[in-house]
FILO-214432 format. One record per residue (C-alpha): residue in three letters; x, y, z. Coordinates in steps of 0.5 Angstrom, whole numbers, plus 500, padded with zeros to 3 digits. Layout:
# FILO-214432
AlaXYZ
...
# end
This chain:
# FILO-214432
Unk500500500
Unk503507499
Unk505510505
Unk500516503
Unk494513501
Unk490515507
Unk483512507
Unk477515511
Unk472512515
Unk467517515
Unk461513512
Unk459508507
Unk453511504
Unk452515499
Unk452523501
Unk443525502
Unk441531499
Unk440537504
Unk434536509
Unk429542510
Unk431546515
Unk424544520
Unk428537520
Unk435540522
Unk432544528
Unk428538530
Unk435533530
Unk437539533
Unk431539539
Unk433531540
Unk441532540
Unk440537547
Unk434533550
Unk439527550
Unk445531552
Unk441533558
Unk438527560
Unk445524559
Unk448530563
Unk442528569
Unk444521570
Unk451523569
Unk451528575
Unk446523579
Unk451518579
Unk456520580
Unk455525585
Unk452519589
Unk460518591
Unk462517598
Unk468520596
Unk466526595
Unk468530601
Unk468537599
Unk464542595
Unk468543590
Unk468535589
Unk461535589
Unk461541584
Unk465540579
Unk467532579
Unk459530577
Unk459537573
Unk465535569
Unk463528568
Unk457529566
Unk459535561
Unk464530558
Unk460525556
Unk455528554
Unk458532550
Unk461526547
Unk453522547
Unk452529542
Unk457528538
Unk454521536
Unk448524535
Unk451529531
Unk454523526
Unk447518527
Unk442524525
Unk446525519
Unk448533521
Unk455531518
Unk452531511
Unk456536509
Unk462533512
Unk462526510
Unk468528504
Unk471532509
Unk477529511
Unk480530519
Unk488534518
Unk493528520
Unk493531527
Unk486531529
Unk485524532
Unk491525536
Unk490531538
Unk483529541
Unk486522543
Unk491526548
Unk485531550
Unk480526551
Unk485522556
Unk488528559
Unk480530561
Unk478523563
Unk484523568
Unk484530571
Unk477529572
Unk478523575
Unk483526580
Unk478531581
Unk474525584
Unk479523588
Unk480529591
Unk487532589
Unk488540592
Unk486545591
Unk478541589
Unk481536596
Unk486536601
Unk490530597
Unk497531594
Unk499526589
Unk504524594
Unk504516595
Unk508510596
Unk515512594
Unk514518590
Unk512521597
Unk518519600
Unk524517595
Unk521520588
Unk519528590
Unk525529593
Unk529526588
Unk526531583
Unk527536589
Unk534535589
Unk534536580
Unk529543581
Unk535545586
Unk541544581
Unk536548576
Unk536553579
Unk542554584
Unk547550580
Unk551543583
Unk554537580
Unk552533574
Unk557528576
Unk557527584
Unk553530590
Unk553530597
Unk546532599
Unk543525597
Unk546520602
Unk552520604
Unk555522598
Unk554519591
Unk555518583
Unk548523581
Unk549520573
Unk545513575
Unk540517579
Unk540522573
Unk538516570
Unk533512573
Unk530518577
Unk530525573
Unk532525565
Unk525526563
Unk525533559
Unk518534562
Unk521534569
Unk525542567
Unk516544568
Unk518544575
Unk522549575
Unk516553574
Unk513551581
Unk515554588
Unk518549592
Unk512549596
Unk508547590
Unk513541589
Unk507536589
Unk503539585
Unk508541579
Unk509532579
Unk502532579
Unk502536572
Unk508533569
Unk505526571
Unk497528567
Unk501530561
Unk505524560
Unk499519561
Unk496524556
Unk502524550
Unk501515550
Unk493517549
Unk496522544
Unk502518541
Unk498511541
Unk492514537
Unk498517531
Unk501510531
Unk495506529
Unk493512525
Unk501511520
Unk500503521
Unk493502519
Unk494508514
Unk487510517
Unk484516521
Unk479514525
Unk475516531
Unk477507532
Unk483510534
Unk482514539
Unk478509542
Unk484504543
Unk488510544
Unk485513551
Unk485505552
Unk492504552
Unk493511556
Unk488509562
Unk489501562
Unk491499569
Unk498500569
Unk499506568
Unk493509574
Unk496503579
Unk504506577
Unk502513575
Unk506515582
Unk513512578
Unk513519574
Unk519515572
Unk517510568
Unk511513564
Unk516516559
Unk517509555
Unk511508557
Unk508513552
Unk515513548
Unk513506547
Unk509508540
Unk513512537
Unk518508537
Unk513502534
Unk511508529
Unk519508527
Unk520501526
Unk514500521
Unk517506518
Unk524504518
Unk522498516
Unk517500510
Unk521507507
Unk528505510
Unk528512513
Unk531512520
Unk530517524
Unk524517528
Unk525510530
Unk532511532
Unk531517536
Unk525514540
Unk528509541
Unk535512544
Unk529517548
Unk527511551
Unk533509554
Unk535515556
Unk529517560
Unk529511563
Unk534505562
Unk530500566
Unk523500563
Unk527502556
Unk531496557
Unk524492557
Unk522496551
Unk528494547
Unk526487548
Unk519488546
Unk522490540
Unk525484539
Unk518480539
Unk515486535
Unk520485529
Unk520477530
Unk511478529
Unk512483524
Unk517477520
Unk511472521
Unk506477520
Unk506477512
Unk509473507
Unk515477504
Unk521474499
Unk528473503
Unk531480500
Unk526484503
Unk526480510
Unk534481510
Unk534488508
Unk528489514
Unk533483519
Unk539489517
Unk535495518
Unk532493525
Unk539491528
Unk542498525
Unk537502527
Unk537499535
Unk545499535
Unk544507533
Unk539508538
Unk543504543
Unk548509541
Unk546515542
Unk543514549
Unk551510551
Unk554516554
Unk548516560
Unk549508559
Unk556507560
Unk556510567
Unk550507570
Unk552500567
Unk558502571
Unk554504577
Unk549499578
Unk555494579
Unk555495586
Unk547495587
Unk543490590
Unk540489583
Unk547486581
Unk548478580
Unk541475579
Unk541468577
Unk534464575
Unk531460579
Unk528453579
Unk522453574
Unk515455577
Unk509459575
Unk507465578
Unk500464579
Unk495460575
Unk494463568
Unk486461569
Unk486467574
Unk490471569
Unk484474564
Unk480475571
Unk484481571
Unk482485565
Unk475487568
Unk472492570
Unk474495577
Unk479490579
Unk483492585
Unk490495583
Unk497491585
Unk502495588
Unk505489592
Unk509484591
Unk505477591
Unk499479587
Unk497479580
Unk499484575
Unk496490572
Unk493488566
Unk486490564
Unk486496558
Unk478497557
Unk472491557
Unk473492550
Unk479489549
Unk477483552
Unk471482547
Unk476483542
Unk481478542
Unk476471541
Unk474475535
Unk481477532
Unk483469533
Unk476467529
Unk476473524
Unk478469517
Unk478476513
Unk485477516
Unk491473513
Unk491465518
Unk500468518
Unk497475521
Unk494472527
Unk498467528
Unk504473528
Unk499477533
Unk496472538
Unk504469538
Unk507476540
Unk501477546
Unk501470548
Unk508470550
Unk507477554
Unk501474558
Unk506466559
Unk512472561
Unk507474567
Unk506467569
Unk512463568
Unk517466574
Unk524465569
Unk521468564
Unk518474569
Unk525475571
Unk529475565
Unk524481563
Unk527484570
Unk534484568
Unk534477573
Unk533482579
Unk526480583
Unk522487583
Unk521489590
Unk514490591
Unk511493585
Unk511487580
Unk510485574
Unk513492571
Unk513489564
Unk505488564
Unk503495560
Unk507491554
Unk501485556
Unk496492554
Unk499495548
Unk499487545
Unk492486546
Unk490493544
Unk494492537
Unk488487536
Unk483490539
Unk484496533
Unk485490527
Unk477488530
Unk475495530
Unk477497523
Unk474490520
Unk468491524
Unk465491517
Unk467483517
Unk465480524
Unk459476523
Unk453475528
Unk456468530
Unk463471531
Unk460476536
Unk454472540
Unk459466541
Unk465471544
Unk459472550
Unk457466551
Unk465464552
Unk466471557
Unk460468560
Unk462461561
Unk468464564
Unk465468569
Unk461464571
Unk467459572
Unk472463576
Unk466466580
Unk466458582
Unk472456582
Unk477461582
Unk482463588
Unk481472586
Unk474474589
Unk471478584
Unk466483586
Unk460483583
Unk460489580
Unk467488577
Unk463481575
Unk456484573
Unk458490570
Unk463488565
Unk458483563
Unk454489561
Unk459493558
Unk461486554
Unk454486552
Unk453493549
Unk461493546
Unk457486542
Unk451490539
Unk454496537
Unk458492534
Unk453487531
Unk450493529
Unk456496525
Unk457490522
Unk450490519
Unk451496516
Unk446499519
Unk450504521
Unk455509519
Unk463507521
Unk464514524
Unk457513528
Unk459506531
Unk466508533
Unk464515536
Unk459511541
Unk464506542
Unk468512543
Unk462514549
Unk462507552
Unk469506553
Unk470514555
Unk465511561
Unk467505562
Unk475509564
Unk472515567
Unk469511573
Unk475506573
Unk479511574
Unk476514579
Unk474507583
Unk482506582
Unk485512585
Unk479511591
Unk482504592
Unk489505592
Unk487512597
Unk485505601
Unk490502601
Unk497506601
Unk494513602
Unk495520598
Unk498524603
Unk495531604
Unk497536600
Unk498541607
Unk502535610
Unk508535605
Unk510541603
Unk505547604
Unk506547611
Unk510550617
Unk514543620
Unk516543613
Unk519551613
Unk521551619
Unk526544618
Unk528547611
Unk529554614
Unk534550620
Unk537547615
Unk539553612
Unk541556618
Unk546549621
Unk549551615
Unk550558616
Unk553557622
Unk557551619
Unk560554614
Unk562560619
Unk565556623
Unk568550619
Unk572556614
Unk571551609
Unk571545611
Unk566538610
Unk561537615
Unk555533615
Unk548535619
Unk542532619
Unk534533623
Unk530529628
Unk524527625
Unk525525619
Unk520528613
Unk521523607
Unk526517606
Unk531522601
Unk531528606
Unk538529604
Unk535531597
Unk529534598
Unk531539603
Unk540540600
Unk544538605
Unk550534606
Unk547528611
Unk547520611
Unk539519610
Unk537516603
Unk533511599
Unk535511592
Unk535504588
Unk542506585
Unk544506593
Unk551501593
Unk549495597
Unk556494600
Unk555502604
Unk546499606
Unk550494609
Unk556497614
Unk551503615
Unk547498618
Unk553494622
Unk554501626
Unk546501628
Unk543506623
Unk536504620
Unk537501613
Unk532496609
Unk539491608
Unk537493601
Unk539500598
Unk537506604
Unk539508610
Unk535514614
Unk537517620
Unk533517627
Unk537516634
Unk543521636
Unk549516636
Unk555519638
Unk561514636
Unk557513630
Unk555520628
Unk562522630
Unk565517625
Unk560519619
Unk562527620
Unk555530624
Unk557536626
Unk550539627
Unk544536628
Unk537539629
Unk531536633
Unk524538634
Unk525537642
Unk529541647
Unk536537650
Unk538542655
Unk543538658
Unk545532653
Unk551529656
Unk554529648
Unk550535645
Unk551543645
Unk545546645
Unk547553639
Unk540556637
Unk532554636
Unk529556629
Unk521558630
Unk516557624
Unk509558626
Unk508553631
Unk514549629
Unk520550633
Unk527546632
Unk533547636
Unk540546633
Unk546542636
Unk553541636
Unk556535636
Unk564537639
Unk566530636
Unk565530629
Unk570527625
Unk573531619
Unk572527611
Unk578524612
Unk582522617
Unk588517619
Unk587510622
Unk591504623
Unk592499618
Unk588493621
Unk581498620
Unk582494612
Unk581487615
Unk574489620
Unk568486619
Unk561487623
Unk558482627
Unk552481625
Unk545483628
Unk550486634
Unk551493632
Unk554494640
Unk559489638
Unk560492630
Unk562499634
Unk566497639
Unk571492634
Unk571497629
Unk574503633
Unk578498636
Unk581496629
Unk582504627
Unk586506633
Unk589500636
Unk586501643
Unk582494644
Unk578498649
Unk570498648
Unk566504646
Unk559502649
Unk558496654
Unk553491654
Unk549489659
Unk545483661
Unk538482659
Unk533477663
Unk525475661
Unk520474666
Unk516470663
Unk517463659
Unk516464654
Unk523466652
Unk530463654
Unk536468655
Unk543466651
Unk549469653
Unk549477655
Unk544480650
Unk541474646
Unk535471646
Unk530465643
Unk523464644
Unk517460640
Unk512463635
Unk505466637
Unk508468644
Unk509474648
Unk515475652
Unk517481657
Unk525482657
Unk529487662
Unk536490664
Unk537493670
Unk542499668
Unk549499672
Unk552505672
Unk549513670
Unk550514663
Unk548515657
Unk543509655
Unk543506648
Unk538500645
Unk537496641
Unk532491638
Unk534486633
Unk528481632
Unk525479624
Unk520475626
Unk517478631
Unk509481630
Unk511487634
Unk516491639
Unk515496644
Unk521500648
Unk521502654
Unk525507659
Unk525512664
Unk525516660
Unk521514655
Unk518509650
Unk519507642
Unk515503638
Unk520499633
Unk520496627
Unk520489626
Unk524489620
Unk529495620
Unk532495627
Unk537501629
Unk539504635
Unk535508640
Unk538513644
Unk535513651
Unk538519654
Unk541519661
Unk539514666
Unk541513673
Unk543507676
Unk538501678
Unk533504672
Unk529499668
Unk529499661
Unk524493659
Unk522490651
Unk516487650
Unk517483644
Unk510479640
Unk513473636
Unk509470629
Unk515465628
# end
């Protein structure tokens, strides 16, 4: 076909003569009288929405639904009553369809958020998960070097130092994360929120373009499979990994490049999209590229072609990935280099096993089904009922060529196999278990499905009533099966209105197949449905995951005074740092903590980060010296230590309570904001960055779960006194429910509870430290206070000064 010939989907009849004009107000009188029973139900519905909790919610979430699809419901009417006729051989410019595409999504999904109550119509912020606490602050960190300066190389405000080339890349290359700039810091949560609706709203866009040049057809079927593509589950369940949205909406252009590679032998588009990719973010990018892979193999299959022909395409493809690859080496090469150190480094395969039951997989593409964040559950594949409909008549439909489906079913099927099998799974991972967050591959399972979805819609003239009617009776079967027999429990809305919606996604195609209907006429109510269904998809989506994880308010992360005032002592302990030190180093840090990556989010020099990127080596002696660390790639900041804080170089620490006799600590200054008060403290024995120790320092290794004894063997190997820094005291149980072995060790038996006690011996400063992965819970207690700690990130408690005969008691609950 010549790459010109573009042909219109407008209507099959014959243009009509003009209707009288007592008609046309007539068609007219009936378009508004739809549009405003559709507004009225519309509104009613959606207004009914327990989660409507402010006024500006109950206003404008059911008013713009409801203006949305009814607007959508007159522009069927439009095409159905024939007031088109004067634009049947009007042909649309290229650009309108993905234009629409782009919009209509990005419409849905502002409307949607507006549901779920984003500020300013509610109190949330898009803050949740790890945008909250690793995300923003990385994206902080790239406003500030914005706007102030830094190094692209190496930064010490994230951590204890780092590489920023491997964080650039994973976190922060997206050219859209520049808009921040234009975004007071306060308003950080905000400026993601905007970058994160318009790339949801480019794959709209760019997924509608790519059908439109493959298929050679501008049609409103392109939208729909467009907005489809834009709003399936993973990009609404993952839509807080800003990161990873850029291959996702690049991923079309890159396979509009290839067929054009492929089809002109021109170059360009697939190696700059493809070389984008990459760039913005080399892991999604990586699954990309072995997408490609499979595309290029169904695209081998797919037609027959003689052996020049299938070489030239073998040729083109390798050169044009090699180029792409290419251009994004002087970003990759660092970061290869990096990630060698990380905790992603050295995966292996393990036996052979399934996932989960593929009968269970299918269940996931219905309508509201609860999106997967954690690890252990199914992935995120639904992408429109539509689609589910689509997929038994694609393999039926004879009017496309036995090789093509077998091409197109072959590229879907070994997607949805990679899902179940574990190998296959992680070799999508780059042989690296994702923690939590699985199944990261799964938006290829959607676009897979939804290449189908538009080879049905734009054949919808070939369907037969049988192909239609047997496709339900299947989906019907298989819902009646799973409700019985399967291990996921549906609701019965998710089971019930995705058989409704099945329904009529069936006889509007019967219809269109019938020629009873214009196409234009049939796609644009496919158009209406389907805008619907991911309307309140959305917004049910975005409810659940509010359940869940929880969108943290917009005036509890930024816009409020905690957060001036800790960035305003921030500001302040490195004035008074930089006065005193005359331009030596010097670390800080501030109790409590605000985010997992403060270091980043507020500019200093500390030790508190989470960075994927993080070097394993450093998360595990980070913890050896009794620091929080997850023993995977953070380490956060929580109790004052001196011997550790000494060794890491925290000159000044600041915290929200008042120690005015801390044995370790000089009181300097307190910085008020609002009703936040922090008052600043000098630690006197703070190390500089370098300094000299004994040789035996190189043969040290920590003793494990024993952060005390870590402490003591390292500093004795540093300065050769073989004297302790900290001494441990006995503990005792009260019960029996435990046995005490050794000094400070213990065992105990699951599903019990045991109290554990030491006298303190001698006045002093009183540390603690609770190390116990199997217990359910743990509570600390003091005279001077107490703690509830974590079961699974154990770090040191500074108890402050006891006097002698003080009891410090751990209540510990075992599950194991």
């Amino acid at each position: 076909m010549d790459e010109k010939q573009i042909q219109t989907n407008g209507g099959t009849s014959p243009a009509k003569a003009p209707a009288s004009v007592g008609k046309i107000v007539v068609q007219c009188i009936l378009i508004a009288v739809a549009f405003l029973a559709v507004f009225a139900a519309v509104f009613l519905y959606a207004k009914g929405r327990s989660t409507l909790t402010t006024t500006a919610q109950s206003i404008l979430y059911p008013g713009l639904s409801a203006f949305l699809l009814g607007g959508l419901t007159v522009l069927w009417l439009y095409y159905q009553t024939g007031l088109d006729r004067n634009e049947l051989k009007k042909e649309k410019k290229a650009w309108f369809y993905p234009v629409l595409g782009g919009a209509l999504t990005m419409c849905i999904l502002s409307i949607a958020y507006i549901g779920l109550g984003m500020w300013p119509a509610g109190e949330r912020s898009a803050m949740i998960v790890d945008l909250h606490h690793q995300y923003a602050p990385m994206l902080a960190q790239l406003r500030h070097m914005l706007l102030n300066g830094g190094s692209a190389l190496y930064s010490f405000e994230i951590g204890t130092g780092t590489s920023f080339l491997p964080l650039f890349a994973y976190y922060l290359a997206s050219p859209l994360n520049l808009l921040l700039i234009l975004f007071p810091q306060a308003y950080l949560a905000e400026g993601i929120l905007l970058i994160t609706i318009i790339k949801i709203a480019l794959a709209g866009a760019f997924m509608t373009l790519c059908l439109q040049y493959v298929y050679k057809r501008r049609s409103y079927a392109a939208v729909v499979v467009g907005i489809m593509y834009a709003l399936m589950m993973y990009m609404l369940a993952y839509s807080w990994d800003v990161m990873w949205l850029d291959c996702v909406f690049a991923l079309p252009l890159v396979v509009m490049g290839f067929e054009r590679l492929i089809r002109t032998g021109k170059y360009l588009m697939y190696v700059l999209s493809l070389a984008y990719c990459l760039y913005a973010n080399y892991y999604i990018g990586f699954m990309v590229c072995i997408f490609m892979v499979l595309y290029y193999l169904m695209f081998f299959f797919r037609a027959k072609r003689s052996a020049v022909n299938q070489g030239w395409g073998a040729a083109r493809f390798a050169i044009g990935s090699l180029l792409g690859g290419g251009l994004a080496m002087f970003l990759l090469l660092p970061v290869v280099m990096s990630l060698s150190s990380t905790s992603a480094a050295g995966g292996t395969l393990p036996n052979f096993a399934e996932n989960f039951n593929i009968f269970e997989l299918f269940g996931r593409s219905l309508f509201e089904t609860s999106p997967t964040i954690r690890s252990g559950n199914l992935p995120n594949i639904y992408c429109g009922v539509l689609a589910v409909l689509a997929l038994p008549i694609f393999a039926t439909l004879k009017t496309i060529p036995l090789r093509r489906r077998l091409a197109y079913l072959g590229l879907f099927a070994v997607i949805a196999i990679s899902l179940v099998i574990n190998q296959l799974d992680l070799l999508w991972h780059g042989l690296h278990s994702p923690n939590d967050l699985p199944y990261r591959f799964s938006f290829l399972y959607g676009f897979a499905l939804l290449l189908i979805t538009y080879e049905v819609l734009h054949r919808v003239r070939d369907i037969k009533p049988t192909q239609i009617g047997g496709s339900i009776i299947g989906i019907a079967v298989y819902l009646i099966v799973e409700k019985q027999i399967g291990t996921h429990d549906y609701s019965y809305v998710s089971l019930y209105v995705s058989f409704a919606l099945i329904l009529v996604y069936g006889l509007i195609m019967l219809i269109a197949s019938k020629k009873k209907w214009a196409l234009r006429c049939a796609y644009t109510l496919l158009l209406l449905v389907v805008s619907t269904e991911l309307l309140f998809n959305a917004t049910e989506t975005f409810s659940q995951m509010n359940n869940n994880e929880h969108y943290t308010a917009h005036s509890s992360y930024l816009d409020n005074d905690v957060t001036k005032a800790v960035q305003a002592t921030v500001d302040r302990m490195e004035a008074i740092g930089d006065e005193a030190a005359n331009g030596d180093f010097y670390r800080i840090e501030f109790l409590p903590r605000r985010t997992t990556a403060d270091t980043a989010m507020f500019d200093y020099r500390g030790i508190t980060v989470f960075a994927s990127t993080g070097s394993y080596n450093l998360t595990r002696f980070m913890g050896s010296l009794g620091y929080d660390v997850n023993g995977v790639n953070s380490q956060l900041y929580k109790s004052y230590v001196p011997t550790a804080d000494a060794l890491m170089g925290l000159k000044y620490i600041a915290m929200d309570t008042n120690l005015s006799d801390h044995p370790q600590l000089k009181k300097l200054e307190a910085v008020q904001v609002g009703g936040s008060t922090y008052y600043i403290y000098e630690n006197p024995y703070a190390l500089p960055l370098g300094f000299v120790v004994d040789s035996t320092a190189k043969t040290w290794n920590y003793s494990y779960y024993n952060p005390m004894s870590s402490q003591n063997s390292l500093f004795s190997a540093m300065t050769g006194n073989a004297g302790n820094v900290m001494e441990t005291q006995q503990i005792t149980v009260e019960n029996e429910a435990a046995n005490i072995n050794g000094v400070s060790s213990f065992n105990m038996s699951g599903g019990g509870t045991a109290v554990f006690h030491s006298t303190v011996e001698k006045a002093g400063q009183i540390y603690i430290h609770v190390d116990c992965r199997a217990a359910k819970s743990i509570s600390v207690s003091s005279g001077s206070g107490s703690w509830s700690v974590t079961t699974y990130e154990p770090y040191i408690i500074d108890a402050g000064t006891l006097s002698a005969g003080s009891d410090v008691s751990v209540t510990i609950t075992a599950e194991n």
